[in-house]
N, C-alpha and C positions, 0 to 999 in steps of 0.2 A: 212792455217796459223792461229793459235792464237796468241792472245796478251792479257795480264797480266795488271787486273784492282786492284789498288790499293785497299787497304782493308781502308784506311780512306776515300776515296771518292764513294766507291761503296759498294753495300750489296747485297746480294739475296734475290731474292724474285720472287717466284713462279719456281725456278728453274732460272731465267735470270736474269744477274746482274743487278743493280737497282740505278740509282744515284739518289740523293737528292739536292733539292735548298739548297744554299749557302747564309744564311741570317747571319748578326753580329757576322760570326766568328762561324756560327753551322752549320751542316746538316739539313733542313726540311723538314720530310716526307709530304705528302699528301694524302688524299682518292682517287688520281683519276689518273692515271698513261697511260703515251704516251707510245707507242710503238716505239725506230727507228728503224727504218725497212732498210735494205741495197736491193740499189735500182736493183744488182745486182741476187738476188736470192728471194728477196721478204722475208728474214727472219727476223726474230727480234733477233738485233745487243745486244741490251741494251735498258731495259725501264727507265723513268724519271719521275720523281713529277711533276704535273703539277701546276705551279703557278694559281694564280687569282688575283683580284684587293686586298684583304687582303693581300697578300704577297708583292706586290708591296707598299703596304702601309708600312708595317713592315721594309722591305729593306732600303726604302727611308727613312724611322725615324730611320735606324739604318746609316744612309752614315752620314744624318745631324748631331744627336749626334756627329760621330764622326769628325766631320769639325770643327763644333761649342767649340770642347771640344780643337780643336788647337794642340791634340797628332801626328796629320800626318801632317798637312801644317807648322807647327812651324819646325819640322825634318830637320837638312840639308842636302842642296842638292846633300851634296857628301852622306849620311846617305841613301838618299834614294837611289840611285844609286845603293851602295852597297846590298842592297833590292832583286834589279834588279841582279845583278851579282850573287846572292844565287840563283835564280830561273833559270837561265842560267845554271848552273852548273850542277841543279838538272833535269832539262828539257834534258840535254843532253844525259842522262842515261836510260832516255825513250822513246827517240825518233823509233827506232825499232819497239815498240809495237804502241803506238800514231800514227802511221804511217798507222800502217793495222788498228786502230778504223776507221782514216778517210778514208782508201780505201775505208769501209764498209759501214761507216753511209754516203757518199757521192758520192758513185761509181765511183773516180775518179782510173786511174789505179799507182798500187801501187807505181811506178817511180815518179808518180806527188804528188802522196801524200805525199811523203818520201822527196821530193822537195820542193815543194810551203806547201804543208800540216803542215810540223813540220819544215822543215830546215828556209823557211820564216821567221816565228815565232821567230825561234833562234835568224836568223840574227839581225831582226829588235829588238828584245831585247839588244842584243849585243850596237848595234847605239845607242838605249834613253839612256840607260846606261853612253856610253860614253856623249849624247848630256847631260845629266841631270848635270857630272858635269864640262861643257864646257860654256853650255847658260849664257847668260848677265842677271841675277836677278835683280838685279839692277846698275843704270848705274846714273855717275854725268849729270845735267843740264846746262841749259845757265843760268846766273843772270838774275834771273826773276824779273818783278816790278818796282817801281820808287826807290827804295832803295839799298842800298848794298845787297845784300840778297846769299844764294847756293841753287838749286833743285835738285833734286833726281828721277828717275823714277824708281819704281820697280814694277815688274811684280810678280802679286800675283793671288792663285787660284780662281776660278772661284765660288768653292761652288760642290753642288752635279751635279755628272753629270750623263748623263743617255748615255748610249752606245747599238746602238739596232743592231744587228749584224746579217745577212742574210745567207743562208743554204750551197749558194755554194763555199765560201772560209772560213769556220769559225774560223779556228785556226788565221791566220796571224790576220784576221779583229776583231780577239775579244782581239788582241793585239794593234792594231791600235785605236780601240776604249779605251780599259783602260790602258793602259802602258803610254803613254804620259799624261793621265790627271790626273795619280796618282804619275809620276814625276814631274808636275806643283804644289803638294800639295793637290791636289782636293778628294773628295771620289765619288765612282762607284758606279750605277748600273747599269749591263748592261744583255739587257734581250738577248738571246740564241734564234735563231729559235727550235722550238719543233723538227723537222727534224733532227739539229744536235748540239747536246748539249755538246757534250764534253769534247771538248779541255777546254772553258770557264770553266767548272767545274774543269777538273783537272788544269788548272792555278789558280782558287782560290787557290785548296788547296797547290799550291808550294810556293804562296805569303803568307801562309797563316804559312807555314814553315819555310818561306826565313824571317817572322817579321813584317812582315804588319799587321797593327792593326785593329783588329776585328772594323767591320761594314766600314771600307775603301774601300772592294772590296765586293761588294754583287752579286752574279747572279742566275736572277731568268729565267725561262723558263717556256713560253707561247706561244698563236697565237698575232698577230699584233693588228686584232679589238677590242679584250678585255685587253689585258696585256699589250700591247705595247701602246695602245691608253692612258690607264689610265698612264702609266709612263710618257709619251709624257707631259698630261696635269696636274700635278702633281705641284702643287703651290711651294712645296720645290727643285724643278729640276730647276738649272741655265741654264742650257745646254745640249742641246740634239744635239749626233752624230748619223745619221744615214744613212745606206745605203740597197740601195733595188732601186725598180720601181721609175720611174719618176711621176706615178700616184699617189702611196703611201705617197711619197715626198712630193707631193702636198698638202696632206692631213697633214702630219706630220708637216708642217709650220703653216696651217692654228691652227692647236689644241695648239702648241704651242706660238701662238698671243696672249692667252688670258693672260697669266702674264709675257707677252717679254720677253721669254728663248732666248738667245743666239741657231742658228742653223747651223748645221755644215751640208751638204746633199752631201753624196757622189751615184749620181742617174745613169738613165740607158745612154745608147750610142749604136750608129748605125755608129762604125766606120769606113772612107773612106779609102780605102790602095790603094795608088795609085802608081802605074807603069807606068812611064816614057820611053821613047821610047828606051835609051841607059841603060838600068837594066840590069845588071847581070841575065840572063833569069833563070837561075839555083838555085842560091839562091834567087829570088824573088819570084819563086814558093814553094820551102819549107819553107820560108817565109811568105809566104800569106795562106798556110796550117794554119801553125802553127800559125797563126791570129786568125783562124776561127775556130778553131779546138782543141785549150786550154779546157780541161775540158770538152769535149762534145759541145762547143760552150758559156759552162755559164759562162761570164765572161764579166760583162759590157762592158768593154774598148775592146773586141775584136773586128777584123777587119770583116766586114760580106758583106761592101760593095767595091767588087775589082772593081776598075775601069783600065781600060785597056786599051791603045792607037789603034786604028782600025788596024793598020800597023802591030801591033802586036797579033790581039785578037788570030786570031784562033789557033796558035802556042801556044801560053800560054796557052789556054784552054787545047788544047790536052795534053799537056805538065803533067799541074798539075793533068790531070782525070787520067792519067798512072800512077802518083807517090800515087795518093787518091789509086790505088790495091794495093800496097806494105805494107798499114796499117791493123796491125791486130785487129779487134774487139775481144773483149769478156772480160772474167771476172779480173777483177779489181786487183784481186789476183796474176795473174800471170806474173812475169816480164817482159814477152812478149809483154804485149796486151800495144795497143796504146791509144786507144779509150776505153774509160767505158761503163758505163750506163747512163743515165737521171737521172735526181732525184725522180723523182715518176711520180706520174699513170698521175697528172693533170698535170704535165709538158709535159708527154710524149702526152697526145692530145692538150693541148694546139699545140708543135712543128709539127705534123703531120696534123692539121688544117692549121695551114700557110704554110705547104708544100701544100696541097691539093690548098690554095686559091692563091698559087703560079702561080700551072696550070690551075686556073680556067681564071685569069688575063692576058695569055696568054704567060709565062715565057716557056723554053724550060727546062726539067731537064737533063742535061747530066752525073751526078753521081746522084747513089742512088735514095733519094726520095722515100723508106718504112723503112720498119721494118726486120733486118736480122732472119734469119730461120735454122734449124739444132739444132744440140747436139751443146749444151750449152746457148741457146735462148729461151727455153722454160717457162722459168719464166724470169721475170724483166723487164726492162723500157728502150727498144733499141731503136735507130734510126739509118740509115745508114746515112753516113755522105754527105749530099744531095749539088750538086751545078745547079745553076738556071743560063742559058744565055737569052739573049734576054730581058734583065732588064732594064725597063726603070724606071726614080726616082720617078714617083706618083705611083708606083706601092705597093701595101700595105707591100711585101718582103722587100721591099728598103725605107720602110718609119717608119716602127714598129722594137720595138726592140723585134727578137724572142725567142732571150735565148736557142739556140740549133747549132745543127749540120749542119747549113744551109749558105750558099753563093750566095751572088748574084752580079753575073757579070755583068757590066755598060759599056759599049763601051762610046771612045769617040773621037772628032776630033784634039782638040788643049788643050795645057797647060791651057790657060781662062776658056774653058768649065769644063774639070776634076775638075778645082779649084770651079765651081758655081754649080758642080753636087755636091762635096763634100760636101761644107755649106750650100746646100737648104736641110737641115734638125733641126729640134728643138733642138738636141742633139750638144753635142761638148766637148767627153769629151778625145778620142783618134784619132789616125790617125798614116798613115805612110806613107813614099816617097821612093820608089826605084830608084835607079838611078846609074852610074858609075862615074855623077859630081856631086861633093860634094857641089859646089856654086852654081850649078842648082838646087838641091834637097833643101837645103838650104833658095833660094829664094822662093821656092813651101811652104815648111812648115812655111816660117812666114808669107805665105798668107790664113792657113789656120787656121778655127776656133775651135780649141780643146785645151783642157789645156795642153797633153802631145803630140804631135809629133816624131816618129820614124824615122830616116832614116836608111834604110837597116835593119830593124831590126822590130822585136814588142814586144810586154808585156814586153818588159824592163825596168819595176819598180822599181825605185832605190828609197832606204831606206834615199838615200840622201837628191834627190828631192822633192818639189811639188808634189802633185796629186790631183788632184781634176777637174771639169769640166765648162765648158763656157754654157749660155743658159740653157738649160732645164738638161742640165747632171750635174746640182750642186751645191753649193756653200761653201767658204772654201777650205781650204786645208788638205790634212795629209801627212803624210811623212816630212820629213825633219824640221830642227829649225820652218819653219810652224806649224806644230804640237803642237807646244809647244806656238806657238803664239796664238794659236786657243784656248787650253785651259786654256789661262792665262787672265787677264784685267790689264790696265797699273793706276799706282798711281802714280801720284806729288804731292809731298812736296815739299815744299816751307822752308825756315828759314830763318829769318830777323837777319842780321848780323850788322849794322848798330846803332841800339838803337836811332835813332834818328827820335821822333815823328811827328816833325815840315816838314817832308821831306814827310811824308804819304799824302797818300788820304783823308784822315778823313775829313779834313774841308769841302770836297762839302756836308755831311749831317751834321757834327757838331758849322761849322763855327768856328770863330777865337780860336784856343787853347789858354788853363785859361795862359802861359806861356806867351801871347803876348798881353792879357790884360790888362790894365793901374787901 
């Protein structure tokens, strides 16, 4: 399957099409160009410019101009909106082709990419759209003061924001990241993992069609320690969104300390999916698949740690290793396959090191646990989709977020325990409750510690809600009217209705007013 690169956003070069950075409204080339390589065949998809800290400089003097110059935050908010509804329009037309880029640049198999890949992206366009001209911009106050007086609050942008966007969901999240904060008024940049740069490029150029003013959206594409660090610390950045490792996070708060950006951290998770003793056994197992099993595994909020009620384990286990044969492995491309690739070489040992230190630990693997073999495996970044029993919680499986095709099953004895295996971890950004009672399931998840709880269900991310994480999995929100609280700062005014001097403050520093002087 091919898919069809726009001739304004891409060029040839050397034979393979070729995007360029997206600085104030231009294409810029570079001396020094990435490879994506699809994780599936090991080819080169499309190559890219590769930023530097010059380019990051240029981007962010061209977001600021434009903030400063007040042609996007002054816009209103139905104006922008409408913005949004031209790129909707024109995104819908591509979706087809957009679909096989991210199969390739991401090895996810083409069903999900045609899904979470470009249909995501749609959706949640669709939502700002309507949120941008729904939200409360400004809103009246109480009578503030010792006077007669009216206030006002309104919610104004932020300034330049920086949006750093990570390899294994890039389309939706590089909507996440600039679509709300350029319908708060704010100007972007937002840098691209090198891996997979796409979608963010061709969304410039839709916004770029749809009326959005040159140097509003900028994106540039680099590695993290150079490009993304210098964006991070960057004295004209009000606001950094970003998502990736809990380690990184770390780092990304610390760099941003030094001229108090605003930080939005959407980080990793080691989420508990727990099975109750009266679960629907049927759907709790393709449920707890499809936890663990989203994308290869890469998907922060996945479920990776089952815990199971003793009563129930063995039956589950066997249960769900029978339905793990019916999934088909292999290439990305075919409407068949269930399961993709990994994303690259260092993912793929990173994930096969923690399977190894699995069994070193003393975990039992009952699916999987290497690398598939045959016609159609001979290139690329496979893992079989591995599950672990005999998991206890200090185990490094059950404590580390792996970012693969990996499960580990938790036995346990009572409702109290499940709930203290689940929280005894730094993370807390998902989770889920099976169960047949709705009040029982209910009572379990507001005992537990994650931002999003499931019941019956997972990765059900609604464009509506909250998302974001407790403890070490984040801070901030996105998704829903949150988003737009995130990228906005609140102003009060105040206005003295009264005219009447003698009723102020003034005297405790001026003493008697000339009017009551003899």
């Amino acid at each position: 399957m091919t898919a069809t690169l726009p001739e304004t956003a891409a060029v040839d070069r050397d034979g393979v099409p070729h995007y360029r950075l997206f600085i104030d409204g231009s294409w810029v080339d570079t001396d020094t160009v990435i490879p994506v390589i699809d994780p599936a065949t090991e080819e080169v998809v499309v190559t890219v410019a590769q930023a530097d800290t010059s380019h990051v400089d240029a981007a962010v003097a061209a977001a600021k101009r434009t903030h400063d110059s007040g042609v996007w935050r002054n816009t209103p908010p139905a104006e922008r909106a409408a913005v949004i509804d031209r790129v909707i329009a024109a995104l819908s037309g591509k979706m087809d082709d957009l679909a096989v880029l991210s199969a390739k640049e991401t090895g996810m198999p083409l069903r999900l990419a045609g899904a979470i890949g470009v249909g995501f992206p749609l959706m949640h366009l669709g939502h700002y759209a309507e949120l941008t001209r729904t939200y409360e911009w400004e809103r009246s106050g109480p009578v503030a003061g010792q006077v007669l007086s009216a206030s006002f609050i309104r919610k104004e942008p932020v300034g330049v924001c920086a949006g750093i966007v990570p390899w294994n969901f890039p389309a939706v999240i590089a909507v996440w990241k600039s679509i709300p904060a350029l319908a708060a008024g704010n100007t972007v940049v937002l840098k691209t993992d090198e891996k997979t740069p796409i979608f963010a490029l061709e969304l410039a150029q839709l916004l770029k069609e749809a009326g959005l003013p040159d140097g509003a959206l900028n994106v540039v594409v680099g590695d993290g320690p150079t490009v993304g660090a210098h964006l991070v610390k960057h004295p004209d950045v009000r606001l950094v969104s970003f998502t990736g490792s809990t380690a990184t996070g770390r780092q990304v708060m610390a760099d941003a300390s030094g001229t108090v950006k605003r930080v939005l951290l959407e980080l990793g998770g080691k989420g508990p999916n727990i099975v109750l003793d009266d679960a629907d056994l049927t759907a709790a197992v393709d449920g707890s698949i499809y936890a663990f099993l989203l994308h290869a595994g890469q998907a922060c909020e996945s479920g990776t740690r089952l815990l199971l009620p003793a009563s129930i384990h063995d039956e589950f286990v066997a249960r769900l290793v029978e339905r793990l044969k019916t999934l088909k492995i292999g290439s990305p491309l075919d409407p068949a396959t269930d399961i993709g690739a990994v994303m690259n070489k260092t993912q793929h040992e990173r994930i096969l090191g923690y399977i190894e230190k699995g069994k070193a630990e003393g975990a039992t693997v009952v699916a999987g646990g290497g690398v598939p073999t045959g016609p159609g495996f001979e290139k690329g970044y496979w893992v079989e989709p591995t599950v672990f029993t005999g998991v206890t919680n200090d185990m490094t499986i059950a404590r580390e977020e792996i970012f693969g095709p990996v499960l580990s099953v938790l036995k346990y004895e009572s409702e109290d325990e499940a709930i203290k295996i689940a929280n005894d971890t730094e993370y807390g950004l998902a989770a889920a409750v099976w169960s047949s009672d709705n009040q029982r399931a209910l009572e379990v998840a507001r005992r537990i510690e994650a931002g999003s709880v499931w019941i019956n269900d997972y990765h059900n991310i609604s464009q509506y809600l909250p998302f974001g994480g407790f403890k070490q999995s984040g801070t901030g929100r996105e998704l829903g009217p949150d988003a737009l609280n995130e990228f906005t700062q609140d102003k009060s005014i105040t206005l003295d209705l009264s005219g009447d001097v003698s009723r102020r403050a003034y005297g405790l520093v001026l003493g008697t007013p000339p009017s009551a002087r003899s």
